[in-house]
Backbone as CSV, one residue per row, in Angstrom:
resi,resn,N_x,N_y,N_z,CA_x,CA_y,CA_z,C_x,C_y,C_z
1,UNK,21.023,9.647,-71.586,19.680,9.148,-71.824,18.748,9.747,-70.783
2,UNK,17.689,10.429,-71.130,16.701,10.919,-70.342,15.557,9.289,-69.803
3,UNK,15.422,9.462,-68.474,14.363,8.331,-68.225,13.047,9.452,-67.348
4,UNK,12.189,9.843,-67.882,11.567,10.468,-66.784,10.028,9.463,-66.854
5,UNK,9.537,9.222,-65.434,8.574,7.933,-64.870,7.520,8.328,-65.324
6,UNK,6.298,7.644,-65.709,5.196,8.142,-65.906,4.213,7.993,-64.744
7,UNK,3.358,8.961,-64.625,2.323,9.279,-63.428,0.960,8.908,-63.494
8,UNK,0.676,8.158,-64.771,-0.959,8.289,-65.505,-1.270,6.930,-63.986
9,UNK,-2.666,7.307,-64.085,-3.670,6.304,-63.370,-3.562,4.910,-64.268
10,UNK,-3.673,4.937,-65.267,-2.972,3.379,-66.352,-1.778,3.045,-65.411
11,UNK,-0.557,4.111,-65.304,0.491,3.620,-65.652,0.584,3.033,-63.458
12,UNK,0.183,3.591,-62.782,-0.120,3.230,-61.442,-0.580,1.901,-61.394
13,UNK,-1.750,1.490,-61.998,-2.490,0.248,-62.022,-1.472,-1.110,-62.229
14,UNK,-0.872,-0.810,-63.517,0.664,-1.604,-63.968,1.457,-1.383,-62.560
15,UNK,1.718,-0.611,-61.698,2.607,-1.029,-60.618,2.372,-1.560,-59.586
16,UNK,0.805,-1.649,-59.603,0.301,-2.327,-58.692,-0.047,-3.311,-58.962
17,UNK,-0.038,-3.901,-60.158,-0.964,-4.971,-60.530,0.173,-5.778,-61.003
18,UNK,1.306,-5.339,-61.829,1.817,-6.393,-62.619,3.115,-6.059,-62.467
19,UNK,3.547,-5.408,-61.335,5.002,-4.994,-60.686,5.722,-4.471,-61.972
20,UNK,5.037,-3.440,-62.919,5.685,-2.980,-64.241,5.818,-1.314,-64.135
21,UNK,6.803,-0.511,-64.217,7.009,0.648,-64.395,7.038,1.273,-65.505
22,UNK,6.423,2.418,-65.371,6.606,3.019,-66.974,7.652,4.243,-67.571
23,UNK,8.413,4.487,-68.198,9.190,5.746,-68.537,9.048,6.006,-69.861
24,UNK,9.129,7.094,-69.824,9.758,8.264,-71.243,10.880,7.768,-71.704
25,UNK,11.255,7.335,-72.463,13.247,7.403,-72.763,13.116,8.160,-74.390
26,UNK,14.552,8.033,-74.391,14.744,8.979,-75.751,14.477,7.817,-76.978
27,UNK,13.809,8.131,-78.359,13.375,7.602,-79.121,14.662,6.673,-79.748
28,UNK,15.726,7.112,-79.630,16.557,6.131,-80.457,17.273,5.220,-79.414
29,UNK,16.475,5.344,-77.979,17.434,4.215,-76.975,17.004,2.978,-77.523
30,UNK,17.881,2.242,-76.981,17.553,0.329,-77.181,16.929,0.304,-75.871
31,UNK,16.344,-1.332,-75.927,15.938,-2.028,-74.986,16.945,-2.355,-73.858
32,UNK,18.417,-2.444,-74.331,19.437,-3.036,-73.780,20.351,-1.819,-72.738
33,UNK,20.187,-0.691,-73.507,20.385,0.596,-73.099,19.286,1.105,-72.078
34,UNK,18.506,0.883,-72.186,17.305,1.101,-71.215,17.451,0.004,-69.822
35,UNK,17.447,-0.822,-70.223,17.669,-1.915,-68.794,18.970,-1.352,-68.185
36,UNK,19.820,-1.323,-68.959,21.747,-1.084,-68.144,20.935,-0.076,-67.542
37,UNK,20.578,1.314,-68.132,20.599,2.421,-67.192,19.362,2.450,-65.961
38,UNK,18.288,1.414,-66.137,17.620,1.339,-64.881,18.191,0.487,-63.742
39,UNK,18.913,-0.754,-64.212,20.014,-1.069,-63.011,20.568,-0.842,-62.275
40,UNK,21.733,0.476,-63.437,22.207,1.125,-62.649,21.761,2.311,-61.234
41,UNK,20.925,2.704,-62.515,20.430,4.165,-61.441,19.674,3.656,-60.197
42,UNK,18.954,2.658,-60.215,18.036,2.124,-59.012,18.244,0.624,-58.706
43,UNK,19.318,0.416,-58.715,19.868,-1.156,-58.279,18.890,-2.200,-57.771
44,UNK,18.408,-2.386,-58.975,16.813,-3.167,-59.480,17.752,-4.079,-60.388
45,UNK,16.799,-5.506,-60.234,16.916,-6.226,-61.801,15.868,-6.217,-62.800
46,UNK,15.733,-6.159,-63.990,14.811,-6.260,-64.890,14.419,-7.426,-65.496
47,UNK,13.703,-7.660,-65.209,12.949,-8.722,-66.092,12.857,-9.200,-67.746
48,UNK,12.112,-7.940,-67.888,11.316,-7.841,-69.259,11.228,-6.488,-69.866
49,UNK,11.505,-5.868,-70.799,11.434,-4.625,-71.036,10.471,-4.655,-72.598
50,UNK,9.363,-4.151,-72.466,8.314,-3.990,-74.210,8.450,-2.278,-73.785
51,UNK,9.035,-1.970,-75.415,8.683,-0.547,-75.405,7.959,-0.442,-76.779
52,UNK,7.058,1.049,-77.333,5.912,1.616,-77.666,6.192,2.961,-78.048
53,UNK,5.908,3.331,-79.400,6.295,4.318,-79.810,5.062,4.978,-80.245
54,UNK,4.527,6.102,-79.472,2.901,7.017,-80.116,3.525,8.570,-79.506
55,UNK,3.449,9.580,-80.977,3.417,10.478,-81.172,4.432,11.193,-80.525
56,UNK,5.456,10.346,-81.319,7.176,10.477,-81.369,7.430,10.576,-79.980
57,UNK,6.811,10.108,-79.161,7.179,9.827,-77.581,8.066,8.335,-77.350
58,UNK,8.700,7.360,-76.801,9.023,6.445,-76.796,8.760,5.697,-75.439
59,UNK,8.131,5.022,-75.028,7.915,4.273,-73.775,8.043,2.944,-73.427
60,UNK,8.854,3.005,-72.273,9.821,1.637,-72.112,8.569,1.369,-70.704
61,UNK,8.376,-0.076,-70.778,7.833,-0.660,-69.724,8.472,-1.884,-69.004
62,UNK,9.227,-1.224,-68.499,9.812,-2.309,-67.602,9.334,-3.272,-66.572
63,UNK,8.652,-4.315,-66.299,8.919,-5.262,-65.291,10.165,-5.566,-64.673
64,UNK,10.106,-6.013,-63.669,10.930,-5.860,-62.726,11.034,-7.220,-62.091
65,UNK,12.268,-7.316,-61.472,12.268,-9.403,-61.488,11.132,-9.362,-59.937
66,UNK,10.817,-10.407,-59.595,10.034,-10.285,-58.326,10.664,-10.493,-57.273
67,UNK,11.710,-10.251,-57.082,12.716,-9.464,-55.473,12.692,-8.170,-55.624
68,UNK,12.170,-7.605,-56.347,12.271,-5.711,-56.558,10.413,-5.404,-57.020
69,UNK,10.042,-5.107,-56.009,8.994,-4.141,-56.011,8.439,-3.206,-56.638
70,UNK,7.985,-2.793,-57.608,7.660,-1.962,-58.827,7.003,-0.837,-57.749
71,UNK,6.309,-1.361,-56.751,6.023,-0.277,-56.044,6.611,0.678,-55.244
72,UNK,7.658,-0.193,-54.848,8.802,0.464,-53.728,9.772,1.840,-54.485
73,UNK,9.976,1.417,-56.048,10.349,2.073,-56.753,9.913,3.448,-57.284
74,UNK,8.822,3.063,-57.196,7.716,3.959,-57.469,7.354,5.130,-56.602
75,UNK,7.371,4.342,-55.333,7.552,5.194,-53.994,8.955,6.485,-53.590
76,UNK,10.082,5.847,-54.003,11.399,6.556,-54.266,11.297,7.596,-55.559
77,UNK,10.247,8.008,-56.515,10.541,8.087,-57.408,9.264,9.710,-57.012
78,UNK,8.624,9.579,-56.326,7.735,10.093,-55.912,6.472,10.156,-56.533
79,UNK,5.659,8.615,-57.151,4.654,8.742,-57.699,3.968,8.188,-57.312
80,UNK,3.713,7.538,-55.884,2.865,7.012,-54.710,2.692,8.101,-53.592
């Protein structure tokens, strides 16, 4: 599964504002598939995951429980 982070000034505001991250994933991932592999890869818990499908792109927005920092993540990820 590809996860690559999004960089938009929107998607910044969400990490600052509502401890929510944004990614790319591949169009036929699940929600459930998407959380396991952000767990894993960044030993985060997830909250809440709404994903959004525009112009065959797929975007998972993860919140993040509030012991894990959407920003800190963000920071490791290199988009702060």
């Amino acid at each position: 599964m590809k996860l690559k982070p999004i960089a938009t000034e929107k998607a910044i505001m969400k990490v600052e504002r509502d401890n929510i991250i944004s990614f790319l994933v591949d169009e036929n991932s699940t929600k459930a598939e998407i959380e396991k592999e952000i767990e894993n890869l960044f030993k985060v818990k997830v909250e809440k995951i709404r994903t959004s499908v525009r112009n065959n792109q797929k975007i998972a927005y993860v919140k993040l429980n509030k012991k894990y920092l959407a920003i800190d993540l963000a920071t490791k990820l290199g988009l702060m």
